[in-house]
Phi, psi and omega in degrees: 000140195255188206241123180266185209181113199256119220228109179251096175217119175297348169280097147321307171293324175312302178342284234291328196287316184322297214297329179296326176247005168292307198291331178318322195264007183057063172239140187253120178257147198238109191257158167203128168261016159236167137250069176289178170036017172341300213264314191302321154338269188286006138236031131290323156357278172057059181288159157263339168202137157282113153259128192236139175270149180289319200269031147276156179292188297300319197215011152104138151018280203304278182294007138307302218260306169312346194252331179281344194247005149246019168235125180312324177293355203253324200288020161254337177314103194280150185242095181278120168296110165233129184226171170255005186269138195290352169267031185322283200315299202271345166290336205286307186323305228287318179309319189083048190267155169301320186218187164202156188235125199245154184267142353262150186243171161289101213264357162267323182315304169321259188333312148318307187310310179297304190276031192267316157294318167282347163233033165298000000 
C-alpha cells in the first residue's frame, strides 16, 4: 500500500515540484492549495503524514494544524510544518505541529523528515 501525504500550500509551482518528487518515492501525494472544509479534507485523505504551510487560505498554518490535533480521529496524523517565516520553530510549537522544515528546505532533508514519520 503506498503511503499518502496530504500537502497544504497556496505555491502551485511548489505543489507541482513537491508532488513530482514525493511520487518519485512511490508516496502517492494529495495537494490542497487552501484549508477550506480542513477536517473533510484529511479524512478523505486518509494521510500518513501532513505538510502544512504556515501562510494558507483560510485560515492559516497555526490554527489549520491546531484544529487537526483536536479532533480525536485526526491528532495522531504526524503535521510537518513548512515555512519561509523566519519563526518557523515557535510557529511550528504554537501549532502543535510534530516537526518543521523551514523554506527553502533540503529536499533530501524533507524526504528524510518524512520518512522518518512513514517508518515509525
Amino acid at each position: 500500500m503506498k503511503k499518502r501525504i496530504l500537502i497544504f500550500d497556496d505555491d502551485t509551482e511548489l505543489l507541482s515540484i513537491l508532488e513530482y518528487i514525493l511520487n518519485t518515492e512511490n508516496w502517492e501525494t494529495v495537494c490542497h492549495t487552501n484549508c477550506n472544509d480542513l477536517i473533510k479534507k484529511v479524512k478523505a485523505g486518509k494521510p500518513h503524514v501532513i505538510l502544512m504551510d504556515n501562510r494558507i487560505p483560510d485560515k492559516g498554518g497555526v490554527e489549520s494544524t491546531q484544529i487537526l490535533k483536536r479532533d480525536p480521529e485526526l491528532q495522531t496524523i504526524p503535521v510537518i510544518y513548512f515555512s519561509a517565516n523566519n519563526d518557523s520553530a515557535a510557529l511550528a510549537k504554537k501549532a502543535g505541529t510534530d516537526t518543521y522544515v523551514a523554506k527553502p528546505f533540503d529536499l533530501t532533508e524533507l524526504e528524510k523528515t518524512i520518512k522518518g514519520f512513514l517508518e515509525a
